[in-house]
C-alpha atoms as one frame of an Amber mdcrd trajectory, in Angstrom:
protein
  -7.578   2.759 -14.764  -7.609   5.930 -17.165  -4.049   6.461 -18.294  -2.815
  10.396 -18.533  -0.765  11.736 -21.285   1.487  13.630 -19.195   2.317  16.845
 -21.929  -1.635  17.285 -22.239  -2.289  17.033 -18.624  -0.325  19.307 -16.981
   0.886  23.140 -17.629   3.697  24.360 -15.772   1.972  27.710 -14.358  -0.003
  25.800 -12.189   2.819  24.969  -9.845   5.354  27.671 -11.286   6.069  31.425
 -11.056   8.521  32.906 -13.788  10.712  35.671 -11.529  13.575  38.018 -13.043
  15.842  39.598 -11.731  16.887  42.980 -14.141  20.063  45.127 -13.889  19.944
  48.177 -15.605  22.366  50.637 -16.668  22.635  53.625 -14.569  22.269  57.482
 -14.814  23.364  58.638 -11.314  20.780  61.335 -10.471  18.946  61.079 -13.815
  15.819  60.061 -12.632  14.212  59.788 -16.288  16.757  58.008 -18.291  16.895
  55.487 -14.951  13.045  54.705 -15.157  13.205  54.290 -19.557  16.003  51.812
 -19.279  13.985  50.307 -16.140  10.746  49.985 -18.455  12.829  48.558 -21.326
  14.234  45.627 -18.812  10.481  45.396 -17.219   8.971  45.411 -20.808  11.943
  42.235 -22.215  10.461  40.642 -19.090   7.307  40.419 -19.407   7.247  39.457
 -23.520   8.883  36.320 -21.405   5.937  35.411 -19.199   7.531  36.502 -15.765
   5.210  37.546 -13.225   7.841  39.546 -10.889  10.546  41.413 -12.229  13.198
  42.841  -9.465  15.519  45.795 -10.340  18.107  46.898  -8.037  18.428  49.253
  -4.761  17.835  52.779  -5.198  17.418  52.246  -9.199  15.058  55.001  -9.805
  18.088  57.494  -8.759  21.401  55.614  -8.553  22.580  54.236  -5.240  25.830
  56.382  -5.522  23.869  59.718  -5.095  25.144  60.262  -1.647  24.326  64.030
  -0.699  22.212  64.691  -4.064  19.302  62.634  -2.170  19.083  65.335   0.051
  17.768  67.363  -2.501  13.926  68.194  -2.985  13.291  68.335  -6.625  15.418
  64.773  -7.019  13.030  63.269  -4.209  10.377  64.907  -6.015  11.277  63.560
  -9.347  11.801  60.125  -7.878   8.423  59.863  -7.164   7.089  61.193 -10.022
   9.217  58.343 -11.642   7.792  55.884  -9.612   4.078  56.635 -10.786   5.384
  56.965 -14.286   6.914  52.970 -13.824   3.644  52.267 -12.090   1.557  53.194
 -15.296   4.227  50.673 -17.299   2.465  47.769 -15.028  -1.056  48.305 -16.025
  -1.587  46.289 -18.965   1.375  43.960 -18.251   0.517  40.788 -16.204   3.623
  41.819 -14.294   4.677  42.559 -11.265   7.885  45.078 -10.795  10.449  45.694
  -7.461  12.146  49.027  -7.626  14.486  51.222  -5.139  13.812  54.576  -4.537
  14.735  56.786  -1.893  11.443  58.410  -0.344  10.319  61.363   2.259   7.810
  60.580   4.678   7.351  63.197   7.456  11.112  64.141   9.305  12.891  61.530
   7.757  14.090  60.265   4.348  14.262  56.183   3.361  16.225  54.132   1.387
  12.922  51.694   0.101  11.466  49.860  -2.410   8.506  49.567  -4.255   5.894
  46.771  -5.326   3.921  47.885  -8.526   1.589  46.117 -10.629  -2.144  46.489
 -12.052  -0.878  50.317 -13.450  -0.875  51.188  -8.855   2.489  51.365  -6.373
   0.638  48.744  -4.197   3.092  49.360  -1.477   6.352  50.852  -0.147   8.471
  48.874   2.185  11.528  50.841   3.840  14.741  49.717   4.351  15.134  48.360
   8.201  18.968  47.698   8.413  21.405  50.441   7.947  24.668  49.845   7.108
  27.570  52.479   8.439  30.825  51.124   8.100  33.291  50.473   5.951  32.204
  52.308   2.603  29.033  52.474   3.769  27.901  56.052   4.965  23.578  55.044
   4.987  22.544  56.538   8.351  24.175  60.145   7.078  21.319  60.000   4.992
  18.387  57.901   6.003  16.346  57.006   8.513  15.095  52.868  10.080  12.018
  52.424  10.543  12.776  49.900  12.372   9.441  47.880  14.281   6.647  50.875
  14.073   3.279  49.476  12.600   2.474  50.342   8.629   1.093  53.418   7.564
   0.624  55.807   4.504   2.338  57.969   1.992   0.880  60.191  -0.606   1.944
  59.767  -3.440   0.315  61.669  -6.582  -2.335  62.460  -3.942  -3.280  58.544
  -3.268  -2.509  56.876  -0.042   0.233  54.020  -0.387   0.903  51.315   1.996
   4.153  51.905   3.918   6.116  50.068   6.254   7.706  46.970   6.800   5.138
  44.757   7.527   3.675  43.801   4.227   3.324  40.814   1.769   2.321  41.023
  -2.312   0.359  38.370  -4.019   1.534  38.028  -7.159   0.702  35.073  -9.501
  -0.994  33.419  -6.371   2.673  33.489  -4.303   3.102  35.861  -1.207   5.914
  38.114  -1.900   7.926  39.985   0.484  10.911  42.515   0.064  13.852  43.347
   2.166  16.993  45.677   0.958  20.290  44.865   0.523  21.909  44.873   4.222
  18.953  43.826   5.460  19.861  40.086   4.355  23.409  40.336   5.657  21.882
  40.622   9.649  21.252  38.290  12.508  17.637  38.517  11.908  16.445  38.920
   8.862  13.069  40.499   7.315  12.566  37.770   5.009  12.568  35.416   8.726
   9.106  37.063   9.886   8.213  37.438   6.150   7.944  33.822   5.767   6.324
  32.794   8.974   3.670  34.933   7.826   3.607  33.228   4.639   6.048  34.800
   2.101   7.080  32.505  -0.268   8.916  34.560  -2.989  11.530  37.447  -1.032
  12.651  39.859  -3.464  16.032  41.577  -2.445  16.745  45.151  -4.453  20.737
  45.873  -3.596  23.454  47.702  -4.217  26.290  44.901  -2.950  30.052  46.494
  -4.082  32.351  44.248  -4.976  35.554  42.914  -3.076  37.848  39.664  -3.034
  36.001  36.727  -2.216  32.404  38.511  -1.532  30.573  36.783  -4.401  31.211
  33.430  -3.092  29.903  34.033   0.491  26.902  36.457  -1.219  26.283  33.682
  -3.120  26.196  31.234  -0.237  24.550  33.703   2.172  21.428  34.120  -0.506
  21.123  30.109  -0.990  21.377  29.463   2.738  18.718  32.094   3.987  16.505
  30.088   0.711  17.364  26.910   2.419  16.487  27.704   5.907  13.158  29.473
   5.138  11.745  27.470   1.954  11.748  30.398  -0.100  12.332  31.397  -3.467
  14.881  33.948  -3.253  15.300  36.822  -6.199  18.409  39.339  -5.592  19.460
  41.837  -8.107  22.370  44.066  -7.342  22.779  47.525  -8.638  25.309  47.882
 -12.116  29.171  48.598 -12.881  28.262  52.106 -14.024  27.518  53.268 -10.731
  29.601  56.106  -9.660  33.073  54.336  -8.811  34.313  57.277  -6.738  35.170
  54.713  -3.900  33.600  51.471  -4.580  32.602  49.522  -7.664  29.355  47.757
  -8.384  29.254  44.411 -10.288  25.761  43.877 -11.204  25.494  39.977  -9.426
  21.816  39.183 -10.109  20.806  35.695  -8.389  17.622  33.601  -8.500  17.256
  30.540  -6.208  14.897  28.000  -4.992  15.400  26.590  -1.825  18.893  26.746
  -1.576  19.402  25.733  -5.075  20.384  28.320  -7.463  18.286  28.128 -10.603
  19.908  31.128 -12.668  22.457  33.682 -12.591  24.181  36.890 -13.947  27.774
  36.931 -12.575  29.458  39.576 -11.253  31.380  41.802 -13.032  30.936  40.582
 -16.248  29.557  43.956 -17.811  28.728  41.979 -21.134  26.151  39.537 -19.572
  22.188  39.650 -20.861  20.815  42.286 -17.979  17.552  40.023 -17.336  17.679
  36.842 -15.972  14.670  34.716 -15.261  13.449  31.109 -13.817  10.288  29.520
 -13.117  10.190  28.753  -9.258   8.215  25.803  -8.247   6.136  27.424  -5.460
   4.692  23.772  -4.689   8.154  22.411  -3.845   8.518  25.270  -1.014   5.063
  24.825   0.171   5.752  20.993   0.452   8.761  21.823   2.528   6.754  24.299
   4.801   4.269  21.494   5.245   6.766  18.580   5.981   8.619  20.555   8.337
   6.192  20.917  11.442   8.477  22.920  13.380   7.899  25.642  10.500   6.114
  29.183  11.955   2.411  29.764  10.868   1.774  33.304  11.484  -0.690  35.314
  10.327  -0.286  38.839  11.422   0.055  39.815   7.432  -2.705  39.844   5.023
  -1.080  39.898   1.163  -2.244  42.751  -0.347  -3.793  41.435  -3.877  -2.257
  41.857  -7.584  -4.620  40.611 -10.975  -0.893  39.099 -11.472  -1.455  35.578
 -13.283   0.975  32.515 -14.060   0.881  32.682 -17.995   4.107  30.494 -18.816
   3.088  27.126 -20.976   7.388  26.260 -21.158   9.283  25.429 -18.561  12.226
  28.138 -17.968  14.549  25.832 -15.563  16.375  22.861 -16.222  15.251  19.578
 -14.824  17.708  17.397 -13.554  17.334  13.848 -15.176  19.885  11.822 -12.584
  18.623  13.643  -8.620  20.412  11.281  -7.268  23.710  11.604  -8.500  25.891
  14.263  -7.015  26.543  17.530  -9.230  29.942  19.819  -8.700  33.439  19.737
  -9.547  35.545  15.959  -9.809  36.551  16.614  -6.465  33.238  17.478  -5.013
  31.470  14.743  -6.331  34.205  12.471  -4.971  33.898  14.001  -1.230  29.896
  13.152  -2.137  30.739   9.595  -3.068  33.329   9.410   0.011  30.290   9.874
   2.080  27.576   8.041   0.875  30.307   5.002   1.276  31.824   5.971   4.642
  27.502   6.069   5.684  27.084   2.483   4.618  30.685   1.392   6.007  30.087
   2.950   9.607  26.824   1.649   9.775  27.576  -1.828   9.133  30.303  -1.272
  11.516  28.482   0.210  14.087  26.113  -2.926  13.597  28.325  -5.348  14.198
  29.224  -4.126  17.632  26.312  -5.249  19.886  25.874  -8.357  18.106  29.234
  -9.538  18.167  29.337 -10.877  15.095  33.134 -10.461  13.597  32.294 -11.539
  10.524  29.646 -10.568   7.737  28.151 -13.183   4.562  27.178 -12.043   1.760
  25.607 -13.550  -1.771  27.995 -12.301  -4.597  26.713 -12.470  -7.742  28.883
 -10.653 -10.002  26.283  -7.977 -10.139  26.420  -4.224  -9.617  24.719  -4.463
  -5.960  26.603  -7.504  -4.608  29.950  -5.637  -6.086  28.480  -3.029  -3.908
  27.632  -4.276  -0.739  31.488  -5.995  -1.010  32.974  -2.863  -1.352  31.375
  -1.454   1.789  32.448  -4.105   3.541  36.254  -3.656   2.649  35.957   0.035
   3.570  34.466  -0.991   7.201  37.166  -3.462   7.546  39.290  -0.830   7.019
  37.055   1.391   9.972  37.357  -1.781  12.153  41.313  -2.515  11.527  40.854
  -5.880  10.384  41.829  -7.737   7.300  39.343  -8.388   4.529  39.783 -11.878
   4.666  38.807 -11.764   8.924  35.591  -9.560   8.572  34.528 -10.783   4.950
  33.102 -14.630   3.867  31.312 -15.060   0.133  29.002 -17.376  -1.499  28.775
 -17.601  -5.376  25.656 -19.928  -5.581  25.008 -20.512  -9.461  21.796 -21.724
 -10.687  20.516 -23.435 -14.353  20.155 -19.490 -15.156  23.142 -17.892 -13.725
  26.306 -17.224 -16.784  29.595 -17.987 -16.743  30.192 -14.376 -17.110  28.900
 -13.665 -13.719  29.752 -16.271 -11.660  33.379 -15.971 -12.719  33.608 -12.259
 -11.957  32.259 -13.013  -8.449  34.837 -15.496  -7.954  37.430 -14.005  -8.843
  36.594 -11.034  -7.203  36.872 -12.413  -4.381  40.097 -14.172  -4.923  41.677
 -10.787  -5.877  40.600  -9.418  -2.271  41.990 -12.321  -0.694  38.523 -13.093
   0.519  37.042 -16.273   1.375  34.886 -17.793  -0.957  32.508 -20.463  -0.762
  30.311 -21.710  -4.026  27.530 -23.701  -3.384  25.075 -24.690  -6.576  21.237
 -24.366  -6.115  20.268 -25.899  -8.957  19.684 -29.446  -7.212  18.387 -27.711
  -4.067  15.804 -25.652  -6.080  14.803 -28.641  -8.351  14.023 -30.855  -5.354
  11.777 -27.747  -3.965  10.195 -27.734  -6.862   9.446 -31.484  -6.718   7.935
 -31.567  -3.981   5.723 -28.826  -4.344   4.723 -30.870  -7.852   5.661 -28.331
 -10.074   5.547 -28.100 -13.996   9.024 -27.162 -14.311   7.697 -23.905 -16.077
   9.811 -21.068 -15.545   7.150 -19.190 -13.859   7.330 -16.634 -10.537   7.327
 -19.551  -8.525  10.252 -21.085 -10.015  12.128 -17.718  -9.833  11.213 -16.635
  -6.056  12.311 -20.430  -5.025  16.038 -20.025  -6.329  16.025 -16.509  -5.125
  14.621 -17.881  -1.215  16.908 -20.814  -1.475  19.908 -18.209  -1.667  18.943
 -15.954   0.879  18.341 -19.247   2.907  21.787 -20.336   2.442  23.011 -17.427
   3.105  21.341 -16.874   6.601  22.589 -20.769   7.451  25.784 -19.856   6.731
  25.661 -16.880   8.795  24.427 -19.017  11.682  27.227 -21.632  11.169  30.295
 -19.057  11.144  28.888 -16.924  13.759  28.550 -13.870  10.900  25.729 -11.071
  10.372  23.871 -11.422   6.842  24.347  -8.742   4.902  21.724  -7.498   1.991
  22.687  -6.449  -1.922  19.371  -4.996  -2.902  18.967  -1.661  -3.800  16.386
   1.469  -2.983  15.118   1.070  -6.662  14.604  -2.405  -6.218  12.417  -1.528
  -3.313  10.402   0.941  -4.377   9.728  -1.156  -7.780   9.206  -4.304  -5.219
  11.805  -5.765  -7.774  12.572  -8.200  -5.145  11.671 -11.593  -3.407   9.630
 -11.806  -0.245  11.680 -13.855   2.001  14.414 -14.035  -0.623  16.707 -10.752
  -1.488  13.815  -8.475  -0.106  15.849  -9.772   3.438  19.215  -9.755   4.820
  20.528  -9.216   8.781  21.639  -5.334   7.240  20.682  -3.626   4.421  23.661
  -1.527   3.218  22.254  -0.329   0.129  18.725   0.190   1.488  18.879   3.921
   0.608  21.168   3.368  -2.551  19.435   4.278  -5.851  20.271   2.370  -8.921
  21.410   4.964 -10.705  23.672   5.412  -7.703  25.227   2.201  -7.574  27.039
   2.756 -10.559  28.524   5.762  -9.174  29.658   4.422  -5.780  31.294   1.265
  -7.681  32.888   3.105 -10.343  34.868   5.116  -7.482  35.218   2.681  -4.644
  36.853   0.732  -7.450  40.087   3.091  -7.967  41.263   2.133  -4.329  41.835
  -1.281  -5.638  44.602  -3.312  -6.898  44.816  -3.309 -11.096  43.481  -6.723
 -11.131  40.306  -6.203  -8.808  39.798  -3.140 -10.141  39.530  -4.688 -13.858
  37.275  -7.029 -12.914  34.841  -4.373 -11.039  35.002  -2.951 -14.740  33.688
  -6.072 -16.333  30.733  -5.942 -13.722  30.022  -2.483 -14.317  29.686  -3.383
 -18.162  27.590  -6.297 -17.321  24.166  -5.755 -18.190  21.587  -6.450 -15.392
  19.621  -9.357 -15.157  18.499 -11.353 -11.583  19.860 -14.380 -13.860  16.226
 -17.171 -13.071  15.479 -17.684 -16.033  16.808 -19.387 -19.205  19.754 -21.058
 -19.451  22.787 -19.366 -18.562  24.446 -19.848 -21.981  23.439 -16.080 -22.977
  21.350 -13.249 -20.569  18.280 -13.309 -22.021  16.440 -11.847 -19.146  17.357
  -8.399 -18.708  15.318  -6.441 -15.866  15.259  -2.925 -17.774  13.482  -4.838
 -20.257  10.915  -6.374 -18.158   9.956  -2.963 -15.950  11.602  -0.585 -18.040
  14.593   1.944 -17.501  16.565   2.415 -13.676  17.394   5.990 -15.098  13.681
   6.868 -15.428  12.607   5.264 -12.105  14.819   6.517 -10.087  13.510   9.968
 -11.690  10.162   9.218 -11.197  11.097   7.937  -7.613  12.678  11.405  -6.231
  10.180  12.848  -7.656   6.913  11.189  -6.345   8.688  10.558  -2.793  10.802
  13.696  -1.968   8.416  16.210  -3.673   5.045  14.475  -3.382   4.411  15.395
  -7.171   1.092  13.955  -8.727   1.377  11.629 -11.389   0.885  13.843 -14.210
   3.494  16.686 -13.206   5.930  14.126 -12.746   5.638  12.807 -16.508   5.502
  16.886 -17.532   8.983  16.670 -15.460  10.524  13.451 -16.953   9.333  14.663
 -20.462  11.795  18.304 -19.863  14.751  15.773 -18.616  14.733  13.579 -21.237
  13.743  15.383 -24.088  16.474  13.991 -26.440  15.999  10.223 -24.574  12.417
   9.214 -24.242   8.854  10.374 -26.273   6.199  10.412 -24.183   4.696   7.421
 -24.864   7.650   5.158 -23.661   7.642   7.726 -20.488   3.441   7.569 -19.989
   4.045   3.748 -20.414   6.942   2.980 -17.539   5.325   6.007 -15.505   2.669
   3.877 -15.152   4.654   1.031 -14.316   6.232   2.476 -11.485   3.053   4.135
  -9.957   1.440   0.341 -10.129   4.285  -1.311  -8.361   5.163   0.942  -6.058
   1.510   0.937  -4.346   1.429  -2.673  -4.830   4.836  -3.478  -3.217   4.754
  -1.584   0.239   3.675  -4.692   2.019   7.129  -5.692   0.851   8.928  -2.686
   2.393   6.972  -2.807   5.829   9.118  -5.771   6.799  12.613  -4.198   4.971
  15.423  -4.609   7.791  17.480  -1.756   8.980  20.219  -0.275   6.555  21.647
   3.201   6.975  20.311   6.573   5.305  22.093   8.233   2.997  19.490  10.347
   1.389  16.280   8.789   0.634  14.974   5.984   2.980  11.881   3.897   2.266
  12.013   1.604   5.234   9.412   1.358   7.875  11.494   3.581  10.187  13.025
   5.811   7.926  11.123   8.389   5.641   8.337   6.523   3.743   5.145   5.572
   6.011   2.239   3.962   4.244  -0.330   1.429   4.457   0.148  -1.684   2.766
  -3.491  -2.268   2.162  -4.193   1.740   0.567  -8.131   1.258  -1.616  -7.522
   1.436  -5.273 -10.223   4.726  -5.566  -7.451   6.194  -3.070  -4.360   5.120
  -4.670  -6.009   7.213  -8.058  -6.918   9.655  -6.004  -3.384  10.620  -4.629
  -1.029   9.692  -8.116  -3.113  12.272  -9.814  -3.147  14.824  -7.144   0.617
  14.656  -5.109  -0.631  13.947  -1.886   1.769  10.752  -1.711   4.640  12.058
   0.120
């Protein structure tokens, strides 16, 4: 199979559109010096590659005008400002969102305008009025509310007005609502996106009070969230007029709920533009996925020349998705309940099958440590001792250390739990024998140890009346870094959904609720490195698994990637190269990229027949969110890596 070199294969403007979001200073009422220092912002924009550039509420004017909109010559003035920004756009591959107020017939509007290709390609009024508080809009302007689209004149051509409209820019329907209109019950950018908006652009003039950036902040990424959108809000400057409120210039850009980039408020010093490169195929993916997700189509785009010309990637790309992001404390509530998932679903488990007891392998590795630790925190759930709900087995073979094997027992010792150790290497040698094997340390000698543990284990279950329980991993799984029959197995998979890169995590913190000695010993094991311990001959770990299918840190990467965003092969490497620029080159990524995308095909047999184990995030079990055929053609398999249909 033809291997890809994942820098030359794949250029970020095929999936990604570069939006900004520009605050600039203001000249209440001075319509000219408004539009030059809105040109100047457009202009920094676009020598940046962004497509859509979104300047604040009533920018052409001011939003503090108040009365002074009433005024003919500054309406007229707007609009001859307007035309003038228009002309800006046509030699730019740019689109640009500005505020304006606006007369059509009896009434004046608060709206905003979508130019681009040198034309105002539309006009889209403001819908929700606010009139309380500070807010005085309806003394001024007009809704217009749910009346079809029609025309304006402006310069003597007809412009598209109403609410009812949709942009294409860089191939990406874009929609507008103002300011208040986000803060309602039901939003515009609601039967924007059923109709196929993907990028909302949100011109406002939000004053600032105690505690509003937070929940403006949370309001934007939640209306993202809920609608798969990429979400660009710019809010109008400090130097408004401050006769009763003040501005503070909070410019936002998010994807999805996640915010990608950011000018604080009230920090007058910030850069005025900020940009990011949304990933229009991540919100399409989501769209598709969901299949409770509106499909209208009551709103044709109206068409831009607007291209995707960015060859760099202006985001950051997170090189651990699995490992939870925030403040000490907020990771720990994460970790609290990625363990309290595993510890109530074992307990829950244990409930019909009236098993009061649970066995496990413990190998002095990260995932047994793991699965242990679980345990103790549903004993805990269940009000029983360790010692009661818990039972052991250390089973060394020719391969296993004495580093290992003494961590698990005294582990266990240090919990007060039982502990039984029962060598294998007799067991597995007589296997062997009798299958008349070599003796060679091939797969067959490494899947029989592994199968006679597992064996053990289940026997032992039997004999004390306990439930199995499973130490793999959801890394191990997808890699199929496990043995049919052997680890792959268990009664309940606790880490089933745990990530490798994970693991570390959730032991590192479950660890600081033990006693000194325990907890020193969990230290040992996280410093261990790690090996499955079948070959060689336990005097020194020779075989190391990182070495043999190449960095957890990358496949877990690759993983979240190929499974949670169906990304094709070659966008994925583009991806892993912008993580881990100062890690890997792209050979050693192109190399274990290719790695994981062989085993993971090749290894779903092994995770049709994975038992249950609870989600806490990603789930490739049978049941949970990963449904494929074992038996996929190898033309098809090539097929989907290079394209992203996969997920």
């Amino acid at each position: 199979m033809e291997r890809l070199t994942s820098r030359e294969t794949y250029l970020p403007n095929e999936d990604f559109v570069r939006v900004a979001g520009a605050v600039p200073e203001v000249a209440v009422g001075d319509v000219h010096t408004n539009v030059e220092r809105i040109a100047e912002l457009y202009l920094e924009a676009v020598d940046n590659n962004a497509s859509l550039v979104v300047f604040p509420e009533l920018s052409v004017t001011g939003y503090s005008i108040q009365d002074l909109v009433q005024r003919r010559d500054l309406l007229n003035s707007a609009r001859d400002g307007l035309t003038t920004l228009a002309e800006h756009t046509e030699t730019s591959n740019a689109a640009m969102v500005v505020g304006l107020p606006i007369a059509v017939g009896n009434a004046i509007y608060n709206a905003a305008a979508l130019l681009a290709d040198g034309e105002i390609k539309g006009i889209v009024p403001k819908q929700n009025l606010p009139t309380y508080n500070e807010f005085y809009e309806k003394r001024w302007f007009q809704s217009w509310d749910d009346r079809p689209n029609t025309t304006v004149k402006v310069n003597g051509k007809d412009v598209p007005f109403g609410r009812q409209q949709l942009f294409d820019v860089a191939g990406a329907p874009v929609g507008i609502e103002i300011c208040e209109d986000l803060w309602v019950t039901h939003a515009p950018h609601e039967v924007l996106a059923d109709n196929g908006a993907l990028l909302m652009a949100n011109p406002s003039a939000s004053p600032e009070a105690v505690a509003k950036a937070g929940y403006r902040r949370n309001l934007v990424g939640i209306s993202a969230a809920k609608a798969a959108l990429g979400y660009v809000y710019t809010s109008s400057d400090w130097s408004e007029s401050t006769a009763e409120i003040v501005m503070s210039g909070h410019a936002m850009i998010n994807e999805n709920g996640s915010l990608l980039a950011e000018r604080p408020p009230l920090k007058p010093n910030s850069p005025r533009v900020i940009m990011s490169d949304i990933d229009i195929s991540h919100l399409r993916h989501e769209r598709h996925k969901n299949t409770n997700y509106p499909n209208a189509t009551d709103i044709v785009p109206t068409a831009t020349s607007v291209t995707a010309e960015q060859t760099g990637l202006q985001r950051s790309v997170d090189p651990e998705p699995f490992l939870p992001k925030g403040t000490p404390e907020q990771i720990a509530e994460k970790l609290n309940t990625v363990l309290d998932i595993q510890a109530l679903g074992l307990a829950r488990r244990l409930k019909p099958m009236n098993h009061q007891r649970v066995v496990l392998g413990l190998s002095g590795g990260l995932d047994s440590t793991l699965a242990l630790l679980v345990a103790l925190r549903t004993a805990s759930i269940l009000d029983v001792s360790p010692s009661e709900l818990i039972y052991t087995l250390t089973m060394p073979g020719q391969a296993s250390s004495e580093r290992t094997q003494t961590n698990a027992t005294r582990l266990s010792n240090a919990l007060n739990i039982p502990n039984e150790e029962i060598p294998i290497g007799d067991l597995t040698a007589m296997e062997l024998d009798l299958l008349r094997h070599t003796g060679d340390e091939d797969i067959t000698y490494e899947n029989t140890q592994a199968r006679m543990r597992q064996a053990l284990i289940f026997n032992k279950a039997n004999q004390i009346g306990a439930l199995s329980l499973g130490t793999g991993d959801l890394s191990e799984a997808a890699l199929g870094w496990c043995t049919y029959g052997g680890d792959q197995t268990s009664g309940y998979h606790v880490n089933a959904s745990i990530p490798k890169t994970l693991v570390r995590s959730l032991v590192e913190h479950a660890a600081q609720d033990l006693r000194p000695d325990a907890r020193e010993l969990v230290h040992d094991i996280l410093a261990t490195p790690v090996s499955p311990e079948l070959t060689g001959n336990g005097s020194d770990v020779t075989q190391h698994t990182e070495d043999i299918i190449g960095p957890y840190e990358l496949h877990d990467f690759f993983l979240y990637h190929f499974v949670r965003w169906a990304e094709p092969k070659r966008k994925v490497g583009f991806l892993a190269l912008n993580a881990f620029t100062q890690t890997y080159d792209t050979p050693t990524i192109d190399k274990w990229l290719d790695v994981f995308v062989d085993r993971f095909y090749a290894s779903q047999w092994k995770r049709q027949a994975m038992p249950d184990g609870p989600k806490v995030g990603m789930s490739l079990g049978p049941r949970g969110d990963w449904r494929m055929p074992p038996d996929i053609s190898q033309p098809l398999q090539r097929q989907l890596e290079q394209s992203g249909v996969i997920g």
